[in-house]
FIKOLPA-666740 format. One line per 10 residues: number of its first residue (from 0); for each residue x negated, y negated, z negated of N, C-alpha, C, O. Coordinates in Angstrom, 3 decimals, always signed. Layout:
BEGIN
NUM> X Y Z X Y Z X Y Z X Y Z  ...
***
This chain:
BEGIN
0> -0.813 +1.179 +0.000 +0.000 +0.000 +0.000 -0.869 -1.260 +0.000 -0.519 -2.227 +0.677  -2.229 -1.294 -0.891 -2.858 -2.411 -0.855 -3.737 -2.574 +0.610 -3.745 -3.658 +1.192  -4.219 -1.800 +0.958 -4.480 -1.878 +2.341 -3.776 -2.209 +3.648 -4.137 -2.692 +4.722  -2.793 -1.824 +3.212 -1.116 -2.160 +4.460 -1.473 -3.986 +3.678 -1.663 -4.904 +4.475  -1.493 -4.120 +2.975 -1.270 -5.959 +2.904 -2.615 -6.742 +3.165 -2.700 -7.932 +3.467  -3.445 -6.026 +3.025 -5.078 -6.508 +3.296 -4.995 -6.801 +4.864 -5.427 -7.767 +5.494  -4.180 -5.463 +5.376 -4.501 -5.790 +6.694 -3.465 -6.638 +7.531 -3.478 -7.063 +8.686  -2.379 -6.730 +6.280 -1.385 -8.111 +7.400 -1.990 -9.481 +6.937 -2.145 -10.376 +7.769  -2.352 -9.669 +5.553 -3.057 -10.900 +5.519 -4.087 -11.318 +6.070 -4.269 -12.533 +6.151  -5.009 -10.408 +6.581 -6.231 -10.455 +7.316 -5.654 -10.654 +8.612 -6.024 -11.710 +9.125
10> -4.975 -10.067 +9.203 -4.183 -10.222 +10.675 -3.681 -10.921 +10.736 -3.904 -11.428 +11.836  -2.595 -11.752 +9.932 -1.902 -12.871 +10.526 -2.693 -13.897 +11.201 -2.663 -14.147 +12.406  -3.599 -14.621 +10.061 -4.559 -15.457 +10.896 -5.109 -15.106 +12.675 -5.102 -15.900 +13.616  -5.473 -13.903 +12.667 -5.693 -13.613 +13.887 -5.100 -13.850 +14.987 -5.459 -14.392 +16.032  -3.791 -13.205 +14.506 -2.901 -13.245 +15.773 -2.102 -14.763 +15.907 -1.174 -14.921 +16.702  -2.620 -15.878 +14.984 -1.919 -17.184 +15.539 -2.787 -17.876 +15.821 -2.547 -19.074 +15.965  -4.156 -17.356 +16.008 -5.280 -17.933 +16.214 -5.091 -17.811 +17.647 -5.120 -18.794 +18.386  -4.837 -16.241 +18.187 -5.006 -16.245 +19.406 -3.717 -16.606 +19.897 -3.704 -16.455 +21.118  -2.364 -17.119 +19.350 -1.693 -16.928 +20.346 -1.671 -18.771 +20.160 -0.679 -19.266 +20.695  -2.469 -19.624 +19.595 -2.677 -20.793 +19.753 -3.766 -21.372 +20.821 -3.808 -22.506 +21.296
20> -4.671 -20.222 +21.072 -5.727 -20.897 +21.872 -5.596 -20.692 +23.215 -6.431 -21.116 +24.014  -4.450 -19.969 +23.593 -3.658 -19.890 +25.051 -3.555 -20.993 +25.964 -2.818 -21.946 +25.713  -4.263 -20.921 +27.034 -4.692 -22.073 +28.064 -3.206 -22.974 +28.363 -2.173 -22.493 +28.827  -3.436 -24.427 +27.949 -2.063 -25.233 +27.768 -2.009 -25.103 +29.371 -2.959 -24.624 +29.990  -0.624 -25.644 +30.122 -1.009 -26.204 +31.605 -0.451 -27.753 +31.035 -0.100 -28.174 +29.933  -0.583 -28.405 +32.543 -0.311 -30.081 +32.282 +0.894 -29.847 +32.960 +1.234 -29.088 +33.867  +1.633 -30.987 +32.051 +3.354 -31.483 +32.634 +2.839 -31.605 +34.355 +1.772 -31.969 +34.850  +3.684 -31.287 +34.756 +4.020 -31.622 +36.069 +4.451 -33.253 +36.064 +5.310 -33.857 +35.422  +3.131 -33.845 +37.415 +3.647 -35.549 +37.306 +5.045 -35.630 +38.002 +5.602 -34.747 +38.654  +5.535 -37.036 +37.682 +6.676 -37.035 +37.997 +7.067 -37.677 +39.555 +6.862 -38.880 +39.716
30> +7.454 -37.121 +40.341 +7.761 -37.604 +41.671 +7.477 -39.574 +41.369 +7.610 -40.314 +40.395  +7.073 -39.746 +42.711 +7.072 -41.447 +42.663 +8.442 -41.765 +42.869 +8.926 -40.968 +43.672  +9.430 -42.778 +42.386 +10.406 -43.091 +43.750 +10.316 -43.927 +44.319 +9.455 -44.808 +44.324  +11.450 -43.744 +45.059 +11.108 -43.939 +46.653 +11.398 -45.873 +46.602 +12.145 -46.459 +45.819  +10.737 -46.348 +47.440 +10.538 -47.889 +47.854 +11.077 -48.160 +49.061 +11.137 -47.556 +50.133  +11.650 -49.735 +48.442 +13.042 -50.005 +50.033 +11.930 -50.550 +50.743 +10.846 -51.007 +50.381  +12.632 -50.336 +52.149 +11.341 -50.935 +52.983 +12.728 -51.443 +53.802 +13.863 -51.478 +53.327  +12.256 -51.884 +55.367 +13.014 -52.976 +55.772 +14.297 -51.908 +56.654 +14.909 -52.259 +57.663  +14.376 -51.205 +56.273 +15.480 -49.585 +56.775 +16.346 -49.223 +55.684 +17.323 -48.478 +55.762  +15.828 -49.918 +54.470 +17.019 -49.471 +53.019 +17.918 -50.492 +53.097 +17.603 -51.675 +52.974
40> +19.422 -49.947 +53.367 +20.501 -50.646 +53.003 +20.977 -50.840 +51.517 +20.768 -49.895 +50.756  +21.414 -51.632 +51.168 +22.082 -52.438 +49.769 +23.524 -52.440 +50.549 +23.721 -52.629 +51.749  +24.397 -52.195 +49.588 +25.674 -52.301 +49.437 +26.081 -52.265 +48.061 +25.688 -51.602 +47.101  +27.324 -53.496 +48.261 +27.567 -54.128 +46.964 +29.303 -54.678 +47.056 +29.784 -54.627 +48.188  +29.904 -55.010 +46.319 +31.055 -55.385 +46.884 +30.770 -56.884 +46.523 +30.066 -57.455 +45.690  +31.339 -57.136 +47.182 +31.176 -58.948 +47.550 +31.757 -59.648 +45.819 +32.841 -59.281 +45.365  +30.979 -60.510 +45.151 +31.137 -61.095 +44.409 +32.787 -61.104 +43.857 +33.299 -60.651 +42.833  +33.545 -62.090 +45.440 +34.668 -62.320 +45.231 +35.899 -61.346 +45.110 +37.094 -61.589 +44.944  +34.901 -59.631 +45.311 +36.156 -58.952 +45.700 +36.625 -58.103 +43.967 +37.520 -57.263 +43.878  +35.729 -58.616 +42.704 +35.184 -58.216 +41.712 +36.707 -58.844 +40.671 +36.459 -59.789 +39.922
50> +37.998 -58.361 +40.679 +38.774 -59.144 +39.542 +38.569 -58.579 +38.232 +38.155 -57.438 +38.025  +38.947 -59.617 +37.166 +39.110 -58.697 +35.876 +40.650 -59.283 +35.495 +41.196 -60.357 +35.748  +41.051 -58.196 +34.841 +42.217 -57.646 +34.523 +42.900 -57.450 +33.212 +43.130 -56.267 +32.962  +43.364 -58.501 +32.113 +43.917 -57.149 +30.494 +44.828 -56.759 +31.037 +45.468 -57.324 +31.924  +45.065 -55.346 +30.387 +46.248 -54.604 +30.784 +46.846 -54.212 +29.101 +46.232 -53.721 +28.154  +47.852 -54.527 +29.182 +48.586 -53.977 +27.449 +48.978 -52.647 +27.904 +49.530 -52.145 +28.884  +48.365 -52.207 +26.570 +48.790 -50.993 +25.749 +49.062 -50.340 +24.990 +48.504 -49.447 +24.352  +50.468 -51.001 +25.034 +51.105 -50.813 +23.853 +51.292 -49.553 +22.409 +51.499 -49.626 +21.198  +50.989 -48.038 +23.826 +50.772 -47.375 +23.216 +49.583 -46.614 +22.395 +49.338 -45.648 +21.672  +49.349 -47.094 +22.664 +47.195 -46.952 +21.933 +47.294 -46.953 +21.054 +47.779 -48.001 +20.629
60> +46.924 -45.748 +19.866 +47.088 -45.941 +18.642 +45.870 -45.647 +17.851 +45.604 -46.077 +16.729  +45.061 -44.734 +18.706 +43.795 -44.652 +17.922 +42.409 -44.536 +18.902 +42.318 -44.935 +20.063  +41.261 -43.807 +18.012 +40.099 -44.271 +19.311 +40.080 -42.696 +20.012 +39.197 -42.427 +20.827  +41.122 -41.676 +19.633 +41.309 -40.616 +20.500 +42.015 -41.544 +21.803 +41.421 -41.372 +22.867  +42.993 -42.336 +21.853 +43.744 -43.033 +22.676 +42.716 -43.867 +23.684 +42.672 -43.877 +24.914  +42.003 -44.479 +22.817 +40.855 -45.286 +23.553 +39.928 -44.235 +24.509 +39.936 -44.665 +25.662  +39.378 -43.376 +24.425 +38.478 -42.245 +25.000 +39.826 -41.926 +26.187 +39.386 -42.320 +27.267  +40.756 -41.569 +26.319 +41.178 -40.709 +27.035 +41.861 -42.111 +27.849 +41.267 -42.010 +28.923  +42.487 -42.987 +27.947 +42.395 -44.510 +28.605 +41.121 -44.817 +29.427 +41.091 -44.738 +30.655  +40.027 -45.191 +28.619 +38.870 -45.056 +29.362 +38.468 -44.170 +30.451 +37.993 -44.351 +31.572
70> +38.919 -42.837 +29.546 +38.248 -41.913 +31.249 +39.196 -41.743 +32.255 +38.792 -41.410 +33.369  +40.513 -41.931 +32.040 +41.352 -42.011 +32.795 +41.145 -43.574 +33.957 +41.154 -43.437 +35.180  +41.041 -44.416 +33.545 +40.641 -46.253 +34.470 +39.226 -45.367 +34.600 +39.500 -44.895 +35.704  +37.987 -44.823 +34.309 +37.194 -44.950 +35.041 +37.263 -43.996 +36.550 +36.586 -44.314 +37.528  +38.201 -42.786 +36.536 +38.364 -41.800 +36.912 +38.891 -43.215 +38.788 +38.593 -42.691 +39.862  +39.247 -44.014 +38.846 +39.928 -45.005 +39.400 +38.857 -45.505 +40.336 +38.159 -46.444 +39.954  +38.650 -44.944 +41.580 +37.506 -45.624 +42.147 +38.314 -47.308 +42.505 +39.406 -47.727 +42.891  +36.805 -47.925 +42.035 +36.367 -49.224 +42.456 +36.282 -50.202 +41.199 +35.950 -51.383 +41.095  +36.767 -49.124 +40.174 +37.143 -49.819 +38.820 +35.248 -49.630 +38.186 +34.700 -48.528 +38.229  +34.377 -51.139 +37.548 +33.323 -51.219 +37.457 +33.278 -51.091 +36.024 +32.366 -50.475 +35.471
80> +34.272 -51.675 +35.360 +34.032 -51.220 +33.400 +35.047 -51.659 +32.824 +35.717 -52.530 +33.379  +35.404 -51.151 +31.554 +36.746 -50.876 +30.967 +36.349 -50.859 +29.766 +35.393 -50.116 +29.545  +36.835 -51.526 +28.778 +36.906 -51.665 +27.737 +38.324 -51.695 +26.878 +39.098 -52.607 +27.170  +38.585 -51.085 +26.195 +39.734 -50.539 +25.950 +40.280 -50.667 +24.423 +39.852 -49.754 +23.717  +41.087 -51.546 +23.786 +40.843 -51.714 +22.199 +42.604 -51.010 +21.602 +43.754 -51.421 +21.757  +41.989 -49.769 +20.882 +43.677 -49.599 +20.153 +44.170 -50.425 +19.310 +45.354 -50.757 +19.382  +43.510 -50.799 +18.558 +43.724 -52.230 +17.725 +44.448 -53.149 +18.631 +45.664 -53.170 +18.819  +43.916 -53.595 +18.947 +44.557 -54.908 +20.317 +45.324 -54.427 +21.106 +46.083 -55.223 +21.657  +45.441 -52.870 +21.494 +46.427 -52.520 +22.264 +46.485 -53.052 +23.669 +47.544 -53.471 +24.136  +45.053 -53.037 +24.534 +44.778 -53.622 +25.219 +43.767 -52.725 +26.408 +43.545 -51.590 +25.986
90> +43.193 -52.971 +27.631 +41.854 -52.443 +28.456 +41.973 -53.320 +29.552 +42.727 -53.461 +30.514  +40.653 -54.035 +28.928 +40.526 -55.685 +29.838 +39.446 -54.354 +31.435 +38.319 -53.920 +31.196  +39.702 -54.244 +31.904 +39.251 -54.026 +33.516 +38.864 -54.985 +34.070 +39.438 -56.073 +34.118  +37.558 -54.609 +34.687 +36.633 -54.783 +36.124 +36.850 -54.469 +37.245 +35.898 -53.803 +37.651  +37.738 -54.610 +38.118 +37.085 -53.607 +39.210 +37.034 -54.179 +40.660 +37.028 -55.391 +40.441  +37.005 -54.065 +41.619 +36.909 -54.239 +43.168 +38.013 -53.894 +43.662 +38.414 -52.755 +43.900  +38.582 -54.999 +43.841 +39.838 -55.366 +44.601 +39.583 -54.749 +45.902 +40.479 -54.246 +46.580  +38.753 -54.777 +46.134 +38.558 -53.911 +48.219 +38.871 -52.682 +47.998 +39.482 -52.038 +48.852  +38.533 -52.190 +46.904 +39.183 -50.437 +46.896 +40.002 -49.949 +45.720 +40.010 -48.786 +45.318  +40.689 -50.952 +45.211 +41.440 -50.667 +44.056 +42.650 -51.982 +44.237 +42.780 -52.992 +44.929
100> +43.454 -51.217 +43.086 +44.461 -52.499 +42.835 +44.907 -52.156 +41.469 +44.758 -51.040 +40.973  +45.621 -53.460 +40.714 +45.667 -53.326 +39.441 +47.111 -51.836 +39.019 +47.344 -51.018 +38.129  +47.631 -52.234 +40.195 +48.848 -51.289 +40.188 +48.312 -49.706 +39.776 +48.705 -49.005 +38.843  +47.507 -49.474 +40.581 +46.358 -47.918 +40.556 +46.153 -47.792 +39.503 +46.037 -46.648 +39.062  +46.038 -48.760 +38.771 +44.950 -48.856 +37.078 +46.179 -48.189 +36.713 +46.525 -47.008 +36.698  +46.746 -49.297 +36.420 +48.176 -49.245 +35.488 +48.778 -47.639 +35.377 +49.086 -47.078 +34.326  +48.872 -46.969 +36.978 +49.360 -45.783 +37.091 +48.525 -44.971 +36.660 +49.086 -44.105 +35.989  +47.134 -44.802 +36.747 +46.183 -44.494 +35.996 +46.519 -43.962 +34.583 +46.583 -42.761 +34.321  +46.696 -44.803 +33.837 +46.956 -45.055 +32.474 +48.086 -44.387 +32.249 +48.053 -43.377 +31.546  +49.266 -44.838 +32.805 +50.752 -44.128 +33.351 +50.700 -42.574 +33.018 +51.297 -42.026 +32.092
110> +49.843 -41.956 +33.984 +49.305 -40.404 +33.999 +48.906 -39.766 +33.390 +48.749 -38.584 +33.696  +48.457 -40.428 +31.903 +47.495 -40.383 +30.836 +48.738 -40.537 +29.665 +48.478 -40.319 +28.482  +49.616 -40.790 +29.948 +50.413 -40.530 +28.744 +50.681 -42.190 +28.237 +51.494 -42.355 +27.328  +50.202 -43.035 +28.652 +50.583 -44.073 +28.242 +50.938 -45.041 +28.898 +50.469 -45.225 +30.021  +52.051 -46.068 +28.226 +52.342 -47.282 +28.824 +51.091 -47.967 +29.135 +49.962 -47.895 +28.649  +51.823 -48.939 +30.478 +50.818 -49.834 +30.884 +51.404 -50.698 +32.007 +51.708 -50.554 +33.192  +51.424 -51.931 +30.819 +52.293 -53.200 +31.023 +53.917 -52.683 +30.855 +54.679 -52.297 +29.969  +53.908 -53.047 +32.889 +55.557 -52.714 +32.467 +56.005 -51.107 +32.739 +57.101 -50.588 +32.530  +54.813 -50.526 +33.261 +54.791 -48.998 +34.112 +54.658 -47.988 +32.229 +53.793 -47.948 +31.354  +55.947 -47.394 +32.395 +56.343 -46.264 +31.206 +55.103 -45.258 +31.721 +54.372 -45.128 +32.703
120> +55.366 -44.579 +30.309 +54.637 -43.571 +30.501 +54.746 -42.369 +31.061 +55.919 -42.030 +30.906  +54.188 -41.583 +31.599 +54.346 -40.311 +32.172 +55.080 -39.064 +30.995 +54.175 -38.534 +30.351  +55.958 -38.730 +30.758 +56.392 -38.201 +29.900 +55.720 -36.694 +29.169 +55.469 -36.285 +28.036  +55.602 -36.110 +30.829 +54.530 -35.142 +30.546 +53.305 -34.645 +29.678 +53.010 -33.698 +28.949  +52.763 -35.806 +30.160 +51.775 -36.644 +30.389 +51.649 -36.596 +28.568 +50.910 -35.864 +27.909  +52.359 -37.344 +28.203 +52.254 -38.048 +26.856 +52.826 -36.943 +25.834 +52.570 -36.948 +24.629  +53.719 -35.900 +26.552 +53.893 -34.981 +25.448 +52.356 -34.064 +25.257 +52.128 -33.478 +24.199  +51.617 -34.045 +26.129 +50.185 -32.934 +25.998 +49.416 -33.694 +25.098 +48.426 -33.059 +24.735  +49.519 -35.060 +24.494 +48.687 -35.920 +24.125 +48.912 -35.346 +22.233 +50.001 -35.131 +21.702  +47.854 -35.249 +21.715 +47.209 -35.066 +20.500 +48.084 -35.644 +19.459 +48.185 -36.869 +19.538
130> +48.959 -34.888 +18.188 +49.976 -35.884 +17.337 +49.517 -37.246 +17.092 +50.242 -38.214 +16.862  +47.539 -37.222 +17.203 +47.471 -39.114 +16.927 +47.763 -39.991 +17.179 +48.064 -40.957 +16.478  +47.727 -39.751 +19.145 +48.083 -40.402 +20.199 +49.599 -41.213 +20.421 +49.954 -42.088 +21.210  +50.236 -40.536 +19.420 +51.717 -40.529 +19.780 +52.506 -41.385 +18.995 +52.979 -41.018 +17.919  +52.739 -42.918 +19.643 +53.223 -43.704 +18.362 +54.657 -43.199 +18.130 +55.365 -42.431 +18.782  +54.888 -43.996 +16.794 +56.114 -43.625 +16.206 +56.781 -42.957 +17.082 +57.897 -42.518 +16.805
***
């Protein structure tokens, strides 16, 4: 028995000796990227095509409400950022009028179980929604 421990205490060292002095390799460098040259297009939507928007929401009751609002308006192409307050009962929107309209948002939201403005809620919609979600 004392020999069985002589020889794991004597061995351990060994074997983390060697399995430490194992040839490291180097990180792989990281690709350069790539540089516009006079062939890279920019596209942007035009300053003016950029409205912002509050939209009431009335039904927003908590920050489960806020998360699922949010991903619902971002889900909204052309829509650029959304900020969304259950407190305030509110999601002031960004977005690009060239490929959106506020109506889209609204229905957006609509689909998601909640009012927005004057567009009711999707009934469906709002029954799948979490007991938090669900005012009075």
């Amino acid at each position: 028995m004392k020999k069985a421990l002589y020889v794991i205490i004597l061995g351990l060292p060994i074997i983390f000796w060697a399995c430490n002095s194992e040839t490291k390799t180097e990180a792989p460098k990281p690709r350069p990227l790539p540089t516009m040259s006079e062939h890279t297009e920019i596209s942007a939507a035009p300053a003016d095509n950029i409205r912002e928007s509050t939209i009431k929401i009335p039904t927003a009751v908590c920050k489960t409400c806020e998360a699922a609002i949010t991903k619902a308006v971002n889900n909204v192409d052309g829509v650029t950022d959304v900020k969304v307050s259950a407190k305030g009962h509110t999601a002031k929107v960004k977005f690009d009028a060239g490929k959106t309209t506020l109506l889209k948002i609204q229905t957006a939201i609509s689909k998601a179980g909640y009012d927005a403005d004057n567009i009711k809620r999707d009934s469906k919609a709002y029954d799948k929604l979490p007991s938090c979600c669900k005012a009075g």
